[in-house]
C-alpha positions as semicolon CSV with decimal commas, in nm:
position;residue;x (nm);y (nm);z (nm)
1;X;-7,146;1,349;0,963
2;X;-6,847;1,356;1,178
3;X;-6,790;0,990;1,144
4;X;-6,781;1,023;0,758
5;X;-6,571;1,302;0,764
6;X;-6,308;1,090;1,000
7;X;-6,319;0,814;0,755
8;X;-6,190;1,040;0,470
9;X;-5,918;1,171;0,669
10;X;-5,839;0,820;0,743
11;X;-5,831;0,736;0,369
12;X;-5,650;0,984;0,258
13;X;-5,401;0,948;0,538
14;X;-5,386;0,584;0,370
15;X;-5,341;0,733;0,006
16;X;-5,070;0,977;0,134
17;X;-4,889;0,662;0,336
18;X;-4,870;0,436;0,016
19;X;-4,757;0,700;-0,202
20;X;-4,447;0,770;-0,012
21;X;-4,371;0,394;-0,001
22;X;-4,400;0,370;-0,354
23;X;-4,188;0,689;-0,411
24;X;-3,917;0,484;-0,182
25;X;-3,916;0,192;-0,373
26;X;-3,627;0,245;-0,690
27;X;-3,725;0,092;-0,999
28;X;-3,486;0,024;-1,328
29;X;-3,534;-0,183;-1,612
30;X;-3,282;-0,366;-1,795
31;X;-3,209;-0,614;-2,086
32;X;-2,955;-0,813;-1,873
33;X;-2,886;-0,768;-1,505
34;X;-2,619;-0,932;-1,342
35;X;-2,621;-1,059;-0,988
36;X;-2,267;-1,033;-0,803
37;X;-1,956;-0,797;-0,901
38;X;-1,708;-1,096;-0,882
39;X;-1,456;-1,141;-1,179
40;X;-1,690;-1,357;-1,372
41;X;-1,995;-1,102;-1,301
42;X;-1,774;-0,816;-1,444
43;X;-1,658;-0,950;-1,756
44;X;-2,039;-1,145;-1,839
45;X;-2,168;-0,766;-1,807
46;X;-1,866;-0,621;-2,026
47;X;-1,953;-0,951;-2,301
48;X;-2,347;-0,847;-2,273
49;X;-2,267;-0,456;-2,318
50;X;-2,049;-0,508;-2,607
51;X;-2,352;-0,704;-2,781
52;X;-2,561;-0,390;-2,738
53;X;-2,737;-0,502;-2,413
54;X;-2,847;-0,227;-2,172
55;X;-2,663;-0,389;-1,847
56;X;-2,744;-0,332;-1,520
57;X;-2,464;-0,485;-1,255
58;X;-2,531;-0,556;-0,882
59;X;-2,227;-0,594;-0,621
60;X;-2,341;-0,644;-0,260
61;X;-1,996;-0,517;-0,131
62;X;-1,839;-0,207;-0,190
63;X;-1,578;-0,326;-0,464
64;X;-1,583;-0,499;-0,778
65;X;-1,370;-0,839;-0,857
66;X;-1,481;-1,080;-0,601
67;X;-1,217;-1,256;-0,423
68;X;-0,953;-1,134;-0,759
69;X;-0,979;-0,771;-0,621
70;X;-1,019;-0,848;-0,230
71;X;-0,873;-1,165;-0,210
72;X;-0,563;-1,361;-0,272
73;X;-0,341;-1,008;-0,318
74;X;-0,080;-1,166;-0,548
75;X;-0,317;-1,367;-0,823
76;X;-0,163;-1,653;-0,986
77;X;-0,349;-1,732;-1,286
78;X;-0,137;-2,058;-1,441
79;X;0,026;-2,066;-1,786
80;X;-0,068;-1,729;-1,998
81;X;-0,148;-1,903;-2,276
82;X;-0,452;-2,025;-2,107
83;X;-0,594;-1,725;-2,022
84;X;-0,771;-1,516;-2,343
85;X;-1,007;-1,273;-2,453
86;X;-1,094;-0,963;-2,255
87;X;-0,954;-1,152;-1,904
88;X;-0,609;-1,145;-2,038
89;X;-0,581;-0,785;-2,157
90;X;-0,729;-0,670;-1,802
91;X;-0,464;-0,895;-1,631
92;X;-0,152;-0,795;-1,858
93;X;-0,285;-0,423;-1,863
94;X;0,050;-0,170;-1,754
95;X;0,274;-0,491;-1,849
96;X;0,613;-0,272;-2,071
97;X;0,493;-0,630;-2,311
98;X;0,120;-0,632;-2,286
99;X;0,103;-0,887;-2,560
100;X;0,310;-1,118;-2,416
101;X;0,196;-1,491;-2,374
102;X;0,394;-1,665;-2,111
103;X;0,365;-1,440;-1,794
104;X;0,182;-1,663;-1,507
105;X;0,115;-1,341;-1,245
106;X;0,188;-1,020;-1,312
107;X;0,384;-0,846;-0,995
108;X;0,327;-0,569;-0,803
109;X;-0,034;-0,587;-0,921
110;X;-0,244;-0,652;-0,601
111;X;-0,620;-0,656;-0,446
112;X;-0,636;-0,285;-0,478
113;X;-0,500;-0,275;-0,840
114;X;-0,756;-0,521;-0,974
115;X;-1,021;-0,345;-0,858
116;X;-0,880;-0,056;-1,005
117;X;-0,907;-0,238;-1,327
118;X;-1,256;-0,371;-1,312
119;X;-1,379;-0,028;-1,219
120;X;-1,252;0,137;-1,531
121;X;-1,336;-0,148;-1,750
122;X;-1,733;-0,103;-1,624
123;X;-1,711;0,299;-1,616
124;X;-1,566;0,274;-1,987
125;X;-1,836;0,057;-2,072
126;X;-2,144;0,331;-1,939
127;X;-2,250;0,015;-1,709
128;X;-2,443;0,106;-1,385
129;X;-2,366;-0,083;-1,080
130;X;-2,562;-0,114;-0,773
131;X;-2,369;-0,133;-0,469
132;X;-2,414;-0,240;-0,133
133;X;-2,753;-0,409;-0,220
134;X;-2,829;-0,789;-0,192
135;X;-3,115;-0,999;-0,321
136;X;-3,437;-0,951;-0,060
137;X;-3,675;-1,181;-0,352
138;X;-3,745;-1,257;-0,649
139;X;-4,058;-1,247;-0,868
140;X;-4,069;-1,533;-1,072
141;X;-4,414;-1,585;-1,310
142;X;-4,688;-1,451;-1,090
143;X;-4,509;-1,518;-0,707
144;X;-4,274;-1,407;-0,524
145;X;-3,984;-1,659;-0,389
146;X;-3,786;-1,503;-0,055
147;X;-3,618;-1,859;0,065
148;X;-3,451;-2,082;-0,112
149;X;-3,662;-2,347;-0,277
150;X;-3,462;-2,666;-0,216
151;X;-3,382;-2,819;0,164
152;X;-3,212;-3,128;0,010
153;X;-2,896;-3,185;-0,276
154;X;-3,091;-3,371;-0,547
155;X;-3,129;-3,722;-0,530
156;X;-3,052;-4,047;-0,717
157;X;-3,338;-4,060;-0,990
158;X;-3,501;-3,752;-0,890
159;X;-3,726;-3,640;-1,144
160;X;-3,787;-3,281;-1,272
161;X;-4,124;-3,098;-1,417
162;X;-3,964;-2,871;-1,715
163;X;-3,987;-2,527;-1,661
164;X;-4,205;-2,330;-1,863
165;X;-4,146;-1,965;-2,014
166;X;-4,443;-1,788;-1,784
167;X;-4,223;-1,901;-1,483
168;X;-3,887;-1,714;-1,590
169;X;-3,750;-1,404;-1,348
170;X;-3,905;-1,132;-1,419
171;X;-3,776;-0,921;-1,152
172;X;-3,557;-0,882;-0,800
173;X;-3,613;-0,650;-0,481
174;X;-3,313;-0,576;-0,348
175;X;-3,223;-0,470;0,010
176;X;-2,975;-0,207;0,133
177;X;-2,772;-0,371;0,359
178;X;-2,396;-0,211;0,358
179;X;-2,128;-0,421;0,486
180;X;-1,908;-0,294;0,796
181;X;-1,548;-0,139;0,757
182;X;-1,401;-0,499;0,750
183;X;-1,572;-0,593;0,471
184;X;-1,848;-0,829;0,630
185;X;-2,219;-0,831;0,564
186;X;-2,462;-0,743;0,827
187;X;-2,672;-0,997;0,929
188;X;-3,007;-0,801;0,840
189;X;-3,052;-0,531;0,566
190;X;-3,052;-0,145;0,746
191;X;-3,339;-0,131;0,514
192;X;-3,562;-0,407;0,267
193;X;-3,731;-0,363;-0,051
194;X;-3,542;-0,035;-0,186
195;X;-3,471;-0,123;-0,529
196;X;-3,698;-0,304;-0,808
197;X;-3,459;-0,444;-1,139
198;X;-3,659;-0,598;-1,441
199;X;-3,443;-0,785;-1,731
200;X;-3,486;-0,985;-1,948
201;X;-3,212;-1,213;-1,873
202;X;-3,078;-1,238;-1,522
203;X;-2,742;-1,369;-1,481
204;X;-2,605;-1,504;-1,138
205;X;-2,229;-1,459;-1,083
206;X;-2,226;-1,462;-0,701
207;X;-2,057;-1,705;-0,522
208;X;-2,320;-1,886;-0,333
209;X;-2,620;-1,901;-0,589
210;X;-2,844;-1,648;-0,395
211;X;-3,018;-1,581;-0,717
212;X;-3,029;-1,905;-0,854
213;X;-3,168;-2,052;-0,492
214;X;-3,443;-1,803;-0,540
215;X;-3,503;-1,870;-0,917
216;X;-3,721;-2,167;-0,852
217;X;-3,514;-2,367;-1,105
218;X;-3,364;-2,705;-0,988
219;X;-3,023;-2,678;-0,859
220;X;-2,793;-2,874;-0,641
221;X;-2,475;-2,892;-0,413
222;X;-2,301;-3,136;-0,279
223;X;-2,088;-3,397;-0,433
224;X;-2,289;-3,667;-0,626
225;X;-2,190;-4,045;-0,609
226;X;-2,016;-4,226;-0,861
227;X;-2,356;-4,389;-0,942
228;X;-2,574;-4,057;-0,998
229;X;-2,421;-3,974;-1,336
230;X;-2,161;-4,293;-1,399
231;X;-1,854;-4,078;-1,307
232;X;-1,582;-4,281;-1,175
233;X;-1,435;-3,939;-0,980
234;X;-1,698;-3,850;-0,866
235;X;-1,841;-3,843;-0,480
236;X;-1,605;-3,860;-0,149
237;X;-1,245;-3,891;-0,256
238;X;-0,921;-3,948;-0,052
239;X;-0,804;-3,675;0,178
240;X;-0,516;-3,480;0,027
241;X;-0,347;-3,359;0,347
242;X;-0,357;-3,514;0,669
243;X;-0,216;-3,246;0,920
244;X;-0,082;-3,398;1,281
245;X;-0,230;-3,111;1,496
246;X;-0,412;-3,191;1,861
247;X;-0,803;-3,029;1,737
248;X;-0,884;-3,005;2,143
249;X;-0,917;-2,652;2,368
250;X;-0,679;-2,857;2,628
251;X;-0,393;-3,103;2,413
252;X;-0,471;-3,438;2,451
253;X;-0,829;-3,401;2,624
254;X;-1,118;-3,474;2,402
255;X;-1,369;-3,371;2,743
256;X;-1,257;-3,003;2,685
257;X;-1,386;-2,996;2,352
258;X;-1,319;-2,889;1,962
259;X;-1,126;-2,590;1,907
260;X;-1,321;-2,291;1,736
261;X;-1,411;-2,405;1,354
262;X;-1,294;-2,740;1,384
263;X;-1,584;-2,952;1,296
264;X;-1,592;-3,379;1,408
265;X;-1,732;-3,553;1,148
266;X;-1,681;-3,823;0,929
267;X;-1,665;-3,839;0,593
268;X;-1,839;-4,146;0,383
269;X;-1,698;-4,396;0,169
270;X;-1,492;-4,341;-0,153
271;X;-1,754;-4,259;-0,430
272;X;-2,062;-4,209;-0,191
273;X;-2,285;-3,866;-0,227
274;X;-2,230;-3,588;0,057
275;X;-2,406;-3,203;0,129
276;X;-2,131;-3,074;0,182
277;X;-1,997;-2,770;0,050
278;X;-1,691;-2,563;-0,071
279;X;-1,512;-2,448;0,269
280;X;-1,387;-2,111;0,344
281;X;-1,147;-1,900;0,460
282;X;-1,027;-1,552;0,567
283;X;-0,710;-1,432;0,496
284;X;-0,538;-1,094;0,697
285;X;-0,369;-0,905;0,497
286;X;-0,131;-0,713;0,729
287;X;-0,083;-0,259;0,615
288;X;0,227;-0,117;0,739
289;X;0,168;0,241;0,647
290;X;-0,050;0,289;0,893
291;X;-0,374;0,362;0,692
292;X;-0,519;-0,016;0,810
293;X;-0,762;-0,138;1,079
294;X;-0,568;-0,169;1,432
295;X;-0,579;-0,537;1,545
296;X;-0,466;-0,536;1,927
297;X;-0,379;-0,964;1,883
298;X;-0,116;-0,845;1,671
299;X;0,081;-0,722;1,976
300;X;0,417;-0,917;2,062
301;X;0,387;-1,148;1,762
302;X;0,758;-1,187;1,576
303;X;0,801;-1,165;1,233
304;X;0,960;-1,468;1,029
């Protein structure tokens, strides 16, 4: 009798347990959802809104723009009359000629302005965004895909099953995992599996593919060779600077080693494949009105 009534208070203990994880988990649905606040990710929810699509937008950071709003401060955007649409008005907006075609930057218009801008374009718009939440997996047909589903850039020939309708995204988990006061990503979420977002169209506008390398679709990176799709341009091309600067910790003594980020490899020949990709880099912007981030390797430095 006791033992029965022990397993009953273990059940229900059980019940209890899984209802509060459930009750943790948020759930929205959406006709479109839209992976990654960058520039691109902003204006493909504004284009999906204005066709009468209820649009949910995720930004892992806390801003919206990508590198336009925390990036290059002073954006130069090439001859206006290449730019259109809803991307020029947001550029020109504040401009005394907001019409006007031949501006190539607009000045005094930084990081902080831009974002600005994006922000009241996608408040206007009644879109909700999700910040400070990154992909954890994706349910695609009936499984569930956490790593990325290619180890190798896609090969001469390769050959590809189609992909079939019951195999489309049908929804994401997303982790909470707020980035530091510098801007950078932790290396694991503070917590996983918060959020649930179902769509029926999922659009990736991040930088690095997260939800794409998660879709189970086939996808690539890399530089192809001239021979994988008959493109004369294509694959390893010439170097475009060659920089005279000693790469070692000691000038002049390979034995000491490569200085931090400087990597000692060899590219291929002219038109051959690589798995490579796009490099990056970090740029300081420097706040003189006090309201920045000290940086103590800033002492003694001269301007100019």
């Amino acid at each position: 009798m006791k033992f029965t009534k022990g397993i009953k208070i273990i059940i229900s203990v059980l019940l209890v347990w899984q209802s509060c994880l459930a009750e943790e988990v948020k759930t929205y649905q959406a006709d479109v959802c839209v992976y990654g606040g960058t520039a691109s990710g902003v204006m493909a929810a504004l284009a999906a809104k204005k066709e009468g699509a209820k649009v949910i937008l995720i930004e892992p950071t806390r801003y919206l723009g990508g590198m336009t709003g925390g990036g290059i401060h002073h954006l130069d955007w090439g001859k206006g009359n290449t730019v259109g649409g809803s991307t020029f008005r947001l550029l020109t907006n504040g401009l005394k000629n907001q019409g006007k075609r031949n501006p190539t930057s607009v000045l005094g218009v930084g990081n902080k302005e831009y974002r600005e801008r994006f922000r009241k374009a996608i408040d206007t718009a009644g879109i909700k965004v999700i910040y400070e939440h990154r992909l954890g997996n994706v349910q695609v047909g009936g499984k569930t895909i956490e790593h990325p589903t290619r180890k190798k850039p896609i090969a001469l020939g390769e050959k590809f099953s189609s992909k079939k309708k019951e195999n489309s995204i049908r929804s994401i988990m997303l982790d909470y995992a707020p980035v530091d006061e510098t801007g950078c990503p932790p290396a694991q979420p503070t917590k996983s599996n918060v959020i649930k977002v179902s769509a029926k169209v999922f659009i990736d506008c991040s930088y690095e593919g997260d939800l794409l390398a998660l879709s189970g679709v086939s996808y690539t990176w890399g530089r192809e060779s001239r021979e994988h799709y008959n493109e004369s341009l294509a694959g390893v091309r010439p170097s475009l600077w060659v920089h005279d600067i000693d790469p070692y910790l000691k000038p002049g003594n390979p034995k000491s080693g490569l200085i931090p980020f400087i990597q000692d490899r060899q590219t291929g020949p002219l038109g051959s494949a690589d798995d490579l990709t796009m490099g990056y880099c970090f740029r300081y912007e420097f706040d003189k009105s006090g309201k920045g981030i000290p940086d103590s390797r800033t002492r003694g430095l001269r301007s100019g």
